[in-house]
N, C-alpha and C positions, 0 to 999 in steps of 0.2 A: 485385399482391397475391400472397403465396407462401404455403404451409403446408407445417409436417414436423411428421414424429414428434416429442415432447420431452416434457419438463417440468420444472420446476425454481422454487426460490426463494431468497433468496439467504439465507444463513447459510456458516460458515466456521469447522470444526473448530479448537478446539485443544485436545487431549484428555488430551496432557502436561502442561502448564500446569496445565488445570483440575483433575489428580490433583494435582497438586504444592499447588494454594490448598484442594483439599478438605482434604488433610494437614496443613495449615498450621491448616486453621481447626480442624481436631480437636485439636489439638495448643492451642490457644488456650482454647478449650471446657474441657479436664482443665485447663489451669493455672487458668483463673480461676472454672470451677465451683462451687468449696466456696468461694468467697469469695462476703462479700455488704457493698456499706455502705463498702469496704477495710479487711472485720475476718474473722479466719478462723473460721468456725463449726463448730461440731461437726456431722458428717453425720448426716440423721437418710432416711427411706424418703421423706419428702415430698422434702429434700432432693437424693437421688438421682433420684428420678422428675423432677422439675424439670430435673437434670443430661441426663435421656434426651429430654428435650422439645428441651432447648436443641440438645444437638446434634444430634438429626433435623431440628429447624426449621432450624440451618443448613447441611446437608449436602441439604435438598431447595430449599433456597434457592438452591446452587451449582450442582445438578442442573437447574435454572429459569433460571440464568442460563447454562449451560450450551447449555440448549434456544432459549435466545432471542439467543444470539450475545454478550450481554454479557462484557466482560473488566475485568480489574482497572485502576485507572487508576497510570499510569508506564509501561506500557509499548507499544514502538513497535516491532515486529518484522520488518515488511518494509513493505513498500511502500505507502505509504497507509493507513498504521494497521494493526489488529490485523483487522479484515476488509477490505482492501484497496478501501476507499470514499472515505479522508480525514475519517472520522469517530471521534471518541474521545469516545464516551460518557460517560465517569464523571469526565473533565477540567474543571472549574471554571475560570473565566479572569477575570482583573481585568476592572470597567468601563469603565478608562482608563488612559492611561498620563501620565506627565510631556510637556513638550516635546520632549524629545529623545528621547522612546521610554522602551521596557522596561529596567529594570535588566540590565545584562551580567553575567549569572554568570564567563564565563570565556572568549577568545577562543585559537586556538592558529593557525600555521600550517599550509598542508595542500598537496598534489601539484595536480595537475592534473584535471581530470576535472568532471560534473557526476552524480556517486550521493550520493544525500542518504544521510542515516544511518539508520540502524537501533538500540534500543535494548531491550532487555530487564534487568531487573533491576539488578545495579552494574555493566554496558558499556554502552559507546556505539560500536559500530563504523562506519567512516568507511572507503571503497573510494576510492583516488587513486592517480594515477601519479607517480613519481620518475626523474627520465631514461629508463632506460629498464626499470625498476621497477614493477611496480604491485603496490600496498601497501596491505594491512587491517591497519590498524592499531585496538584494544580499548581505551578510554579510559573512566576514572570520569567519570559523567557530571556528576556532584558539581563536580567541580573541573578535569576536561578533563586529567589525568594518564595518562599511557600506560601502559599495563595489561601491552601483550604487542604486539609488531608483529609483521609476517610479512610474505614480497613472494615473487614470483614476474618472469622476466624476461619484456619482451615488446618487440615489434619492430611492434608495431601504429602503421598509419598510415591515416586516414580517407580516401576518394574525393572525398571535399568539406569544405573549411574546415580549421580547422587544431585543433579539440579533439581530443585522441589520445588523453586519460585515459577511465576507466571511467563508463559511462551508468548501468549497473543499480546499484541497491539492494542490499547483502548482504540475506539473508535467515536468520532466527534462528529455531531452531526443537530441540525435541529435546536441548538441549546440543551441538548444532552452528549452525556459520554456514557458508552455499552461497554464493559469489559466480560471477558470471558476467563475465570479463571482453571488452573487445569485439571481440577476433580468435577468443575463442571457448573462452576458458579455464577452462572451469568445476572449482572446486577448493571442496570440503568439508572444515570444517578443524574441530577440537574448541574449543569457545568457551572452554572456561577457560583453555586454552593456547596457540590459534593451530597446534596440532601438526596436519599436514594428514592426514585418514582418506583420501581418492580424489581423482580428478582425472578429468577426460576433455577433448581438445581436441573439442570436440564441433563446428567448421569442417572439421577434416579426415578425422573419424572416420566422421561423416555429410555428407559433399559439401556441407555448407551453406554461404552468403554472406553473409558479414559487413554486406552491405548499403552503403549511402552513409556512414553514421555510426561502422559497428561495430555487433556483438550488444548489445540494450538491456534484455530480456528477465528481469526479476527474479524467480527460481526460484521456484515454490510448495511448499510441501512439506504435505503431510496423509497420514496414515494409513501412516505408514516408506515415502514416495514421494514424491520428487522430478521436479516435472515443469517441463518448460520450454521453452520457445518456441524449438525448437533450425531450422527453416528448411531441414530435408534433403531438399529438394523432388524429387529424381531420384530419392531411397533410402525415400520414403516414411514421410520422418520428420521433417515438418514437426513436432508433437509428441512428444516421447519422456520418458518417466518410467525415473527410477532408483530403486535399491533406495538410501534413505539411511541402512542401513549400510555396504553395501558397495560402492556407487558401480558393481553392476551394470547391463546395460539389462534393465529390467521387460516394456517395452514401447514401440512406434513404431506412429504413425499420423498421415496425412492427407497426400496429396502435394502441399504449399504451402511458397513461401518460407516467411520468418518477417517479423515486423511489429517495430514497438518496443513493442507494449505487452506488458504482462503476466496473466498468466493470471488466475481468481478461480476460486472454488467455489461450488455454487450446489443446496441441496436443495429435495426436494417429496418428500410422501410418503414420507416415509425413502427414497428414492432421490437417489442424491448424481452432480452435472454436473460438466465440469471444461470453465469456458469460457474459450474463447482467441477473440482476431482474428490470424488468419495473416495473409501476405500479400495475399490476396484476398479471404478468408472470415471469419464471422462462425462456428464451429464449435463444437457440442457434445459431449464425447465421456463414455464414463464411466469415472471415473479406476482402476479395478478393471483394463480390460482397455484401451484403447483404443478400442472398437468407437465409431464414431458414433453420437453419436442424433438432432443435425438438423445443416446446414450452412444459409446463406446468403451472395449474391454478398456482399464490401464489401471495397468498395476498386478504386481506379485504375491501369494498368499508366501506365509512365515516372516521373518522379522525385517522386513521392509517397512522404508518410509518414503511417502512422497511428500513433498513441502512445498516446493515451489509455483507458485502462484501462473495459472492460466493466462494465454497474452493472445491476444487477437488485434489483426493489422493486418491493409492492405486483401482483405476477402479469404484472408486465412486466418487459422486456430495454430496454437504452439503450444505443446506441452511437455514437460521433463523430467524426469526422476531417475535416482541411481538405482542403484542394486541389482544392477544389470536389466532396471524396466526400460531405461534409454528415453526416446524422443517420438513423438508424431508431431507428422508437421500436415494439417487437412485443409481441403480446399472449402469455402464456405460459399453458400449463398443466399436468397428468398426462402428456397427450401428445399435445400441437401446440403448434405455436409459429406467430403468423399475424401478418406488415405489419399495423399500424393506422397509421404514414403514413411517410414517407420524404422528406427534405427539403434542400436546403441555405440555406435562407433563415431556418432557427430557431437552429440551432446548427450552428457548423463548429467543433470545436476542434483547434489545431493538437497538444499535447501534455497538456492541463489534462483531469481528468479531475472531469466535475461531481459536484456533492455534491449528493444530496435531502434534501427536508425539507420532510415533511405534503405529501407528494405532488407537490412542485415542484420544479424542477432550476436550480441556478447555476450560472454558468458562465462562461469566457471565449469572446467568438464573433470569429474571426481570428487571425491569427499573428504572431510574435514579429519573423519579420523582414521582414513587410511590414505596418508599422502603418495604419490603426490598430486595436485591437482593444479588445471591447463588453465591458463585465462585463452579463448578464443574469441575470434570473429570468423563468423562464418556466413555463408546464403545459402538459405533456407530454400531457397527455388531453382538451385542446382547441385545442392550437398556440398561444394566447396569448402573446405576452409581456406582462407584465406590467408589466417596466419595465426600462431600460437604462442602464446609463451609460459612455454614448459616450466614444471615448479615452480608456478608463479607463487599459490597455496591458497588455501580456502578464502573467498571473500565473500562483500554482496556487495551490489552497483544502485549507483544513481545517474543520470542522463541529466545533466543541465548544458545550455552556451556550447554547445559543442565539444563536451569535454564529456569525460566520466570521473565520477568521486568514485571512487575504490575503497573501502574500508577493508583490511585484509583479518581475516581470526587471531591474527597474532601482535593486532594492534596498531601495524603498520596503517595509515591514510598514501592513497597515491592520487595524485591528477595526472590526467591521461588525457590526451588529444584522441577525440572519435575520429579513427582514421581507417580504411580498408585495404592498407596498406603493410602496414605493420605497427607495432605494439610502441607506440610515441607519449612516456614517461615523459609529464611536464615540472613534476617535483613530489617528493617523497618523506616521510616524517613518521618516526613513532611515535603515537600519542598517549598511547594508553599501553600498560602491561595487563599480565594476564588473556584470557580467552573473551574476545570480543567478538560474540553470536548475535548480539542483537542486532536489528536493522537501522542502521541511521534513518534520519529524519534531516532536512534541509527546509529551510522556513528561514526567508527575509535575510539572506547570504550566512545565516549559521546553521553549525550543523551541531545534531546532537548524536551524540555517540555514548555507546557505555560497553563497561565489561561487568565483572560479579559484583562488584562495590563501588562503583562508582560513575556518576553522570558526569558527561564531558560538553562542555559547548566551548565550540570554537569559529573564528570570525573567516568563514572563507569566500566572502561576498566580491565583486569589483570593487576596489577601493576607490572607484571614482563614482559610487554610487551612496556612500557612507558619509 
């Protein structure tokens, strides 16, 4: 049992954006105000009054959704959605599909690599290697048209296995995209054009290790700060945030390699966390200055990995890793953070990062390349599983409408009923051959999918929404 200082909850700025849907809705409010019926009326004081209801009621509407982390549905900005969980709230999804699956909006060719895409507004960016190339290329997500490419060269080779393209995620934010490539290329570029603002080799800059795989680390960006899972364990800059204008360093802290996963945000009290798993640790820091506010051990020395991305819900931390590191599951507050239990017999994920939902966690329990591996649901606030389905096989999840999008590494797509009950397959399709590692992306009822060659979008929205 441990105890540190802390607190936190989980929520996840995005503050550009939501000025941009305030403006948007103001801007909807005057156009359709003096209309009533689709007939244009003469303005009268009841009129006008009615016009100042309508839009205070939606500007405290956006202010509420603001406070509660909701975002507008279409967009997929970095890693695991728009708060980095795999959950997209306001996305609707068909009940079923045909035999052969989801209708194919558009398939394209693509490099090498496993960084799923990111998607804001009309792009779709997609991080892949080309010889010896790696390439962001901006695609209509409409129709999978190339918008604007851009590449950078690299000489990058893994310690293990033969994947040499990019792991992370671009990240969208601001009118920029941050990509992180895996020798350690971090390049900020301007989204409408791909014109690049900064760069920093941040392998050599700060003494860090690429690791077994490569840097996998998908940038956060909140509050004009860039922070990222940079691994400068000697120079005390396991974490380091930049300024995302100018691609200065803000700030460096904690002496730990780095991990594959990626960062989240996380508030309480108007006090805002920025939690990471480094190499070893489980850390909270505050994104303002660096300073810690709690650490715990997690994680194995020798050829482990941990990937899966930290989740906080409900006044608790979850965190996962195989290789026999297992699970904690801690109690959070104002300021302590306290084990309620530690395991590796509940959940061990090798890279899948669970989803909740009404307080229970899914998940994949095992790893991709030693089969076989459990899809579960289980609760986390009395060890339970609930129910399993054994050699289901490696995947990663998405949480939409009550359902889960299932992308499985062998290509298969499943829809699945969120149920705590047991394991409710609502329709199943292979979509893709080959090893499908990357992480889907869901934006505006498509999802995007890839394996080693190839970008997939397919139409899995409510058809009564199209």
């Amino acid at each position: 049992m441990w105890r540190e200082s802390c607190g936190l909850s989980c929520c996840s700025s995005e503050v550009s954006r939501l000025r941009l849907r305030v403006e948007s809705t103001i801007q909807q409010v005057f156009a359709c105000g003096s209309r009533w019926n689709g007939r244009v009326k003469r303005r009268s004081m009841t009129d006008e009054t009615m016009d100042r209801v309508i839009f205070w009621g939606a500007a405290v509407c956006l202010l509420l959704q603001a406070a509660t982390g909701e975002v507008s549905a279409g967009d997929w900005p970095q890693i695991l959605g728009p708060e980095r969980n795999g959950i997209a709230s306001d996305e609707r999804l068909a009940d079923d599909w045909p035999e052969n699956g989801p209708a194919e909006v558009w398939r394209r060719p693509v490099g090498r690599g496993f960084a799923g895409a990111a998607v804001e507004g009309e792009r779709a960016l997609i991080f892949h290697r080309e010889g010896d190339v790696e390439r962001l290329d901006a695609l209509d997500p409409a129709t999978g048209e190339v918008l604007w490419e851009e590449g950078s060269p690299t000489r990058f080779q893994p310690q293990y296995g033969r994947d040499d393209g990019p792991l992370a995620v671009p990240t969208i934010s601001d009118g920029r995209v941050i990509t992180l490539g895996p020798s350690g290329s971090l390049i900020c570029r301007k989204l409408d054009s791909g014109e690049p603002a900064w760069s920093h080799n941040i392998r050599d800059e700060f003494d860090a290790r690429e690791g077994f795989f490569g840097m996998a680390c998908s940038p956060l960006v909140d509050d004009g700060k860039v922070f990222v899972n940079v691994g400068g364990r000697e120079a005390g800059a396991g974490m380091v945030a930049f300024d995302l204008e100018s691609g200065e360093v803000v700030w460096k802290s904690v002496a730990d390699g780095a991990s594959y996963s990626s960062p989240i945000l996380a508030d309480v009290d108007g006090v805002r966390h920025l939690i990471a798993l480094t190499r070893m640790k489980c850390v909270s820091l505050d994104p303002q200055n660096g300073d810690v506010r709690f650490e715990f051990p997690f994680g194995l020395r020798g050829p482990t990995v941990t990937a899966a991305n930290p989740i906080v819900f409900d006044g608790h931390l979850f965190v996962s890793a195989s290789y026999g590191i297992g699970a904690v599951y801690a109690e959070v507050g104002s300021d302590s953070v306290e084990s309620v239990w530690s395991s590796n017999d509940i959940m061990s994920s090798q890279y899948t990062t669970c989803i909740e939902h009404e307080g229970l966690l899914y998940g994949v329990d095992g790893r991709q390349d030693i089969p076989p591996a459990d899809l579960k649901c289980f609760d986390p606030r009395t060890q339970q599983v609930l129910w399993t389905e054994p050699g289901f096989g490696y995947a990663t999840l998405i949480k939409a409408d009550g359902k889960l999008l299932i992308t499985k590494t062998d290509g298969e797509l499943v829809l699945a009923k969120l149920s705590s009950e047991a394991f409710q397959p609502l329709a199943r399709a292979k979509v893709l051959s080959g090893t499908v590692r990357a992480l889907s992306a869901l934006a505006g009822g498509r999802l995007f999918v890839r394996n080693e060659d190839t970008l997939l979008c397919l139409s899995v929205g409510d058809p009564a929404d199209e």
